[in-house]
Each structure stands twice: as structure tokens, then as C-alpha cells.
FIGUBA-621998 format. One record per atom (N, C-alpha, C): residue number from 1; residue in one letter; atom name; x, y, z. Coordinates in steps of 0.02 Angstrom, whole numbers, always signed. Example, Ala and Ser with C-alpha at 12.3 -4.5 7.8 and 13.67 -1.06 7.14 Angstrom:
// residues 2
<1 "a" "N" <+660 -284 +390>>
<1 "a" "CA" <+615 -225 +390>>
<1 "a" "C" <+660 -165 +390>>
<2 "s" "N" <+642 -112 +354>>
<2 "s" "CA" <+684 -53 +357>>
<2 "s" "C" <+645 +2 +394>>
END
This chain:
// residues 90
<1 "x" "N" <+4985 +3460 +5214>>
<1 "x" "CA" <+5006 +3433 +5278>>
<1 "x" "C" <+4973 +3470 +5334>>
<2 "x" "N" <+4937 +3440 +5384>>
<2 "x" "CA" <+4938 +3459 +5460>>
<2 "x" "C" <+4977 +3495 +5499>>
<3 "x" "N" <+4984 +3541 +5521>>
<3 "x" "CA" <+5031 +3576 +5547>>
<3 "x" "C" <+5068 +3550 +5622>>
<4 "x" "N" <+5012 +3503 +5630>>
<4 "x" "CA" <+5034 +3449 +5719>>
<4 "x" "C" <+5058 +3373 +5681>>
<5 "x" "N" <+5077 +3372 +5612>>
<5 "x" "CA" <+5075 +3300 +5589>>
<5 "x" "C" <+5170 +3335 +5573>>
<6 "x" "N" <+5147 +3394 +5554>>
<6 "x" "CA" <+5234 +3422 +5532>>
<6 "x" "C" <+5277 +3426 +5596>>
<7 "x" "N" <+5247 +3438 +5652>>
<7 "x" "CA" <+5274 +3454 +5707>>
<7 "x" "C" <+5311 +3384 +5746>>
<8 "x" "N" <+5249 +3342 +5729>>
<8 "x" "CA" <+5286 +3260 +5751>>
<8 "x" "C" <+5341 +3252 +5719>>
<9 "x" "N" <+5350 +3258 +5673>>
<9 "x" "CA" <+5423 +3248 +5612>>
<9 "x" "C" <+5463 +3280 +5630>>
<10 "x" "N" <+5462 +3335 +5659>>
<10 "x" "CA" <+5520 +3395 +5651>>
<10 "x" "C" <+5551 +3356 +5699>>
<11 "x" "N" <+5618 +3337 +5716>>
<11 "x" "CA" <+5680 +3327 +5746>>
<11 "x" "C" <+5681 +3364 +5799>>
<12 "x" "N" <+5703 +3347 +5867>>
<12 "x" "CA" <+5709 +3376 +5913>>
<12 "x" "C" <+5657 +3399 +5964>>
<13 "x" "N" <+5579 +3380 +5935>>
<13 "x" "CA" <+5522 +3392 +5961>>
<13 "x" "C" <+5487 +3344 +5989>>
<14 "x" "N" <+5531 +3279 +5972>>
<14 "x" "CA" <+5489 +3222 +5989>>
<14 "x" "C" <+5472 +3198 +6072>>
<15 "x" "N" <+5497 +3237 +6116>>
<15 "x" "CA" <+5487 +3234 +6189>>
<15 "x" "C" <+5429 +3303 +6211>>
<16 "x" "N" <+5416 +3324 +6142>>
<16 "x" "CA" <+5355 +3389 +6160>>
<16 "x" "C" <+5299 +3362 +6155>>
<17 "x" "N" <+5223 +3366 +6188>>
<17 "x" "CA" <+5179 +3331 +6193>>
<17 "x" "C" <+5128 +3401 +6157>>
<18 "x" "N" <+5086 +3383 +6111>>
<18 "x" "CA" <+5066 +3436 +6069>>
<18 "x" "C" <+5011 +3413 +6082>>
<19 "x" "N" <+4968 +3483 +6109>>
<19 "x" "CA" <+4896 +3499 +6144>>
<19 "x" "C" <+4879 +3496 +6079>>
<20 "x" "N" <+4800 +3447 +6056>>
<20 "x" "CA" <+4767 +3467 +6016>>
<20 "x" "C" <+4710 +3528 +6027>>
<21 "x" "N" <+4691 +3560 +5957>>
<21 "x" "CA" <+4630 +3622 +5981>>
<21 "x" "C" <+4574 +3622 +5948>>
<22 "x" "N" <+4524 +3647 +5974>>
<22 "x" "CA" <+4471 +3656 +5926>>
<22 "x" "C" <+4455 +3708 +5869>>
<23 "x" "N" <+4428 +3693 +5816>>
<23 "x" "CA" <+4438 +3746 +5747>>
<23 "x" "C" <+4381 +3788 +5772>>
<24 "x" "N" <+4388 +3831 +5757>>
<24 "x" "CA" <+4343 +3893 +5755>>
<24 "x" "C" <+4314 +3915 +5697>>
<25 "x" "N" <+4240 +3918 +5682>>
<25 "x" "CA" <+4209 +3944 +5608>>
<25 "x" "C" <+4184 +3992 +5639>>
<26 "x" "N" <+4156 +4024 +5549>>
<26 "x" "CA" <+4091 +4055 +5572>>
<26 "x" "C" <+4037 +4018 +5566>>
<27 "x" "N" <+3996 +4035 +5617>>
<27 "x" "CA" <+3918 +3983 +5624>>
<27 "x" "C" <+3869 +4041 +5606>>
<28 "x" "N" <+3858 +4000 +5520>>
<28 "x" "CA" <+3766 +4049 +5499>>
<28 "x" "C" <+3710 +4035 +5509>>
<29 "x" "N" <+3710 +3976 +5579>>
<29 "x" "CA" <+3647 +3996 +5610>>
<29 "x" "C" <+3640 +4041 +5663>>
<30 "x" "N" <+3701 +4045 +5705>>
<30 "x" "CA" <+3708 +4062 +5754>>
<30 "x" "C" <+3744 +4149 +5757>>
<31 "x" "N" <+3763 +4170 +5690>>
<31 "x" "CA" <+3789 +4233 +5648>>
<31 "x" "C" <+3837 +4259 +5708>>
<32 "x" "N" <+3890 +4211 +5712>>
<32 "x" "CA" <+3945 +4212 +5791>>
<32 "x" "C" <+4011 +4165 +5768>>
<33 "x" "N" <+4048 +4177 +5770>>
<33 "x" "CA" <+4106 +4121 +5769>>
<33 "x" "C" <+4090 +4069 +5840>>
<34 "x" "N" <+4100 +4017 +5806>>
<34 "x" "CA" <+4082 +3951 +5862>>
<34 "x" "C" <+4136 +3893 +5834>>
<35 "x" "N" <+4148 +3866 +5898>>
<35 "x" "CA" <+4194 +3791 +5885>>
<35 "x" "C" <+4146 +3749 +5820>>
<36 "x" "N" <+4173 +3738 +5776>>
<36 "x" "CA" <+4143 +3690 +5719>>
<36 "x" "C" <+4141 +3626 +5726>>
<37 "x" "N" <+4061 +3599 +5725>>
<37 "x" "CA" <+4019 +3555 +5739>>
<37 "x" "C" <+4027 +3498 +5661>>
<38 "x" "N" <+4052 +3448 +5657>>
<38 "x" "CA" <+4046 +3426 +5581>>
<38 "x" "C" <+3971 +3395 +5601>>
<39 "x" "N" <+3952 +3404 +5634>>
<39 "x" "CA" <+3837 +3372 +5602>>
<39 "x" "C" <+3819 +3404 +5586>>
<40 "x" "N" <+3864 +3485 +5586>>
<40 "x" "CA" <+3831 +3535 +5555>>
<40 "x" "C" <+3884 +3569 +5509>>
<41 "x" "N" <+3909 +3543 +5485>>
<41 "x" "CA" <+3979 +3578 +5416>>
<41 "x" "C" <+3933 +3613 +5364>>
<42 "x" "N" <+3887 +3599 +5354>>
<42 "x" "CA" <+3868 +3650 +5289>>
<42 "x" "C" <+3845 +3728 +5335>>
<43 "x" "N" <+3830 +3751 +5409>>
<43 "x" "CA" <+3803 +3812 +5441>>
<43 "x" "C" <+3875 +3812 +5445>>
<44 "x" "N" <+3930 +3802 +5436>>
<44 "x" "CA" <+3988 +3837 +5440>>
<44 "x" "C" <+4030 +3855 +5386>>
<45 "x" "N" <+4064 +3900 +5382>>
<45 "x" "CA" <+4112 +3957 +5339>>
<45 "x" "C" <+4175 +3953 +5381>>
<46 "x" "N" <+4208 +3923 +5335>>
<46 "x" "CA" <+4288 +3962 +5401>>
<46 "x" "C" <+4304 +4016 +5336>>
<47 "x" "N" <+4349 +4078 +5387>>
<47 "x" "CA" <+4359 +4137 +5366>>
<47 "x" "C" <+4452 +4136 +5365>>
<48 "x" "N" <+4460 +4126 +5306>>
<48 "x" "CA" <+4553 +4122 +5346>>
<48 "x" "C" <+4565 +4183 +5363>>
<49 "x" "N" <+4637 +4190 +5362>>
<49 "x" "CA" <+4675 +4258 +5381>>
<49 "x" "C" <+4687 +4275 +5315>>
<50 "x" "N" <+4684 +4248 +5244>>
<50 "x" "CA" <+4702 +4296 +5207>>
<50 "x" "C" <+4631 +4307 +5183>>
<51 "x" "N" <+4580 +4261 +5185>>
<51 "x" "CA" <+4523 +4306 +5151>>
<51 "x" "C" <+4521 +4373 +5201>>
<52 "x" "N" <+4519 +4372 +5280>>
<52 "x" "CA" <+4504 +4421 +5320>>
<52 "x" "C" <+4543 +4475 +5296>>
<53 "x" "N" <+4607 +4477 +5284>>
<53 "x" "CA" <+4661 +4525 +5253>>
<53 "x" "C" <+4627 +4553 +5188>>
<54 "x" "N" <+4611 +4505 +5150>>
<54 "x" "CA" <+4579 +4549 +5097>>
<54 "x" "C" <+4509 +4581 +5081>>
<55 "x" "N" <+4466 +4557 +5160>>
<55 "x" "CA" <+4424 +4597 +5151>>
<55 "x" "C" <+4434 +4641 +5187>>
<56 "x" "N" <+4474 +4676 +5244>>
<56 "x" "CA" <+4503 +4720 +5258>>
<56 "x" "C" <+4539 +4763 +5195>>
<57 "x" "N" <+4578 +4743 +5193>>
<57 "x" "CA" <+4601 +4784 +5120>>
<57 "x" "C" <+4543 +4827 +5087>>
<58 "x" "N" <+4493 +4784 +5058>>
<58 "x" "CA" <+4440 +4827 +4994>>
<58 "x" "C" <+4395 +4845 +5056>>
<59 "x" "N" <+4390 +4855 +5124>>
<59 "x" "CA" <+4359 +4873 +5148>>
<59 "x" "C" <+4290 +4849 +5159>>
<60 "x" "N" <+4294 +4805 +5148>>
<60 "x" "CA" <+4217 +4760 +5152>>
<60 "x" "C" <+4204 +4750 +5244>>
<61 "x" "N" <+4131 +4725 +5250>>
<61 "x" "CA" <+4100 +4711 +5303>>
<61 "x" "C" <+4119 +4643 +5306>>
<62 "x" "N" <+4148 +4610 +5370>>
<62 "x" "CA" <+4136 +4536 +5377>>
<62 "x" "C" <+4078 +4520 +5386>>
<63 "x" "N" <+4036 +4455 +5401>>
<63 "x" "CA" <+3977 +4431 +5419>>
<63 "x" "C" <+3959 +4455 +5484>>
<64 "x" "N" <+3918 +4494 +5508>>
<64 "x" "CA" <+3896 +4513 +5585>>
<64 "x" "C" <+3901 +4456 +5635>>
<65 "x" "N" <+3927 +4484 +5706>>
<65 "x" "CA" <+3961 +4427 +5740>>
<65 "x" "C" <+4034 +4379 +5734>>
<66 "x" "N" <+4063 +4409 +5670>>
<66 "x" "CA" <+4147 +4386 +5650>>
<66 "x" "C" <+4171 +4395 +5703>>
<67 "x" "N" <+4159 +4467 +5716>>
<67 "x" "CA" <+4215 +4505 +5742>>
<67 "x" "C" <+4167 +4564 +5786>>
<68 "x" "N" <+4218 +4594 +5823>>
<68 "x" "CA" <+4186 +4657 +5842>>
<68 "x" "C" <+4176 +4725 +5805>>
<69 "x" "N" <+4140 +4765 +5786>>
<69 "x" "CA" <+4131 +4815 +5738>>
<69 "x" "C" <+4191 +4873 +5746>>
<70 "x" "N" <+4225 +4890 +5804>>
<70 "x" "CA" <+4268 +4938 +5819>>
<70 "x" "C" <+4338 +4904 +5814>>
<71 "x" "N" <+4374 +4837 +5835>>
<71 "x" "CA" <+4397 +4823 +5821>>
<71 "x" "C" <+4420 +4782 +5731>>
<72 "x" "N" <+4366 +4786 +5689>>
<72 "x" "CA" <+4380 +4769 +5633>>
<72 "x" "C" <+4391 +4852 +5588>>
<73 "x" "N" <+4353 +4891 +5625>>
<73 "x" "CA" <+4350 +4964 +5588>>
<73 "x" "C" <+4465 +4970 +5607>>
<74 "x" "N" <+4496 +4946 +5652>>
<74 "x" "CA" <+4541 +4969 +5663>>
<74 "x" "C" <+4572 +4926 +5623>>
<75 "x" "N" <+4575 +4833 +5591>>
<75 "x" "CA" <+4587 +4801 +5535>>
<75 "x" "C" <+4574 +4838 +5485>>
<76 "x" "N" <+4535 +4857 +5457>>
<76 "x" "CA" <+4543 +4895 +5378>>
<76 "x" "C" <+4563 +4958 +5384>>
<77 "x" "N" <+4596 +5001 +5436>>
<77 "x" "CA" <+4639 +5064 +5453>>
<77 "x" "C" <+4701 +5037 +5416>>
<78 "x" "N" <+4710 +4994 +5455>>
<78 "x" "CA" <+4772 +4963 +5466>>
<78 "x" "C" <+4805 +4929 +5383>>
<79 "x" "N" <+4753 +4893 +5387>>
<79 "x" "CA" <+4796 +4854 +5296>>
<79 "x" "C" <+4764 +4896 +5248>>
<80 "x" "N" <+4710 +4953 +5249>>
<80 "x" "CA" <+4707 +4999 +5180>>
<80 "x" "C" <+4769 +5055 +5192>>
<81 "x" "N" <+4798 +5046 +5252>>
<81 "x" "CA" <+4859 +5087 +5274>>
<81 "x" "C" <+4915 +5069 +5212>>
<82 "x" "N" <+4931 +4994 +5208>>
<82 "x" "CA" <+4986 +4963 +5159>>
<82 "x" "C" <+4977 +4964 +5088>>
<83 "x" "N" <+4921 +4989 +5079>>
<83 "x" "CA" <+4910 +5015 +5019>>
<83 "x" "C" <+4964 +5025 +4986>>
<84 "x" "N" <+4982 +5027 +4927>>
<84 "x" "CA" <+5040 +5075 +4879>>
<84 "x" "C" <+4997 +5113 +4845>>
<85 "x" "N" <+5044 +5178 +4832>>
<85 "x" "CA" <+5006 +5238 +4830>>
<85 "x" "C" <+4987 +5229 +4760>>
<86 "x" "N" <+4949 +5235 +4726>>
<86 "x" "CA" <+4922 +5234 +4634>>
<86 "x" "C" <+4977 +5282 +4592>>
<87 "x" "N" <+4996 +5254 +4551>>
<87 "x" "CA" <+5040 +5300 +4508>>
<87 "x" "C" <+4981 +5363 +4475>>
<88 "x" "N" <+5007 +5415 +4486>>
<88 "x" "CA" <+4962 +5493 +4470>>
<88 "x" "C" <+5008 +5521 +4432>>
<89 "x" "N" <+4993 +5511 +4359>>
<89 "x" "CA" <+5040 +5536 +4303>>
<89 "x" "C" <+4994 +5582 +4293>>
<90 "x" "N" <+5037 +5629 +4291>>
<90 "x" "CA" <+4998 +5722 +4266>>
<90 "x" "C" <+4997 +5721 +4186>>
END
């Protein structure tokens, strides 16, 4: 389901007028997140939030231009933070 198709349904919302938005990829020609073009769907990658989470986690590099380099260095602080600690049997 649509998340603006669920919102029409939901009860009590039906006098709310729901702004549509534009999707955001990553663009590999342009090695930048850009509003996604479908004449051009194959130069785009969308990145969800949980792939981003898990490449934060193992510490990986996103694609140059994802993101900013200082602010993603503070994403994989952050969720290799939630780590659970490895069981260390002596």
C-alpha cells in the first residue's frame, strides 16, 4: 500500500488535503541524490533507511554524494554504537 492511499482511508482525515512529494534517489550519473526522473529509472538507486542503517552498522561507505562525509562518519558512530557487545567466554 501507498502510504497517501492509506491516509485517504484512515477515518477522520478525510477533510485533510494531502500534499503530494517528490521521491528522491540516488542519481549515478550525476553521483548526488536528485528528484527521480522515470526517462531515466535505470541511473537511479533508491537507498532506503534500512539499507542506510545497515550500511552504517558494518561501517561501509555510501556512494559519494549520498550524503555528506562528516555527517555520515556521525551515522555509523551512532548505530555501530547499538551494537551488542560479543559474548567473550574466557
Amino acid at each position: 500500500w501507498h502510504g497517501a492511499k492509506m491516509l485517504e482511508l484512515t477515518p477522520g482525515l478525510k477533510k485533510m488535503q494531502l500534499l503530494p512529494f517528490t521521491f528522491a534517489a540516488y542519481d549515478t550519473k550525476a553521483a548526488k541524490m536528485a528528484f527521480f526522473d522515470p526517462k531515466r529509472k535505470e541511473d537511479f538507486v533508491s537507498i532506503s533507511g534500512s539499507k542506510m542503517r545497515k550500511l552504517a552498522r558494518e561501517g561501509q561507505t555510501p556512494p559519494e554524494g549520498f550524503m555528506d562525509p562528516e555527517g555520515w562518519s556521525i551515522l555509523v558512530k551512532y548505530y555501530q554504537s547499538l551494537e551488542k557487545p560479543k559474548n567473550t567466554d574466557l
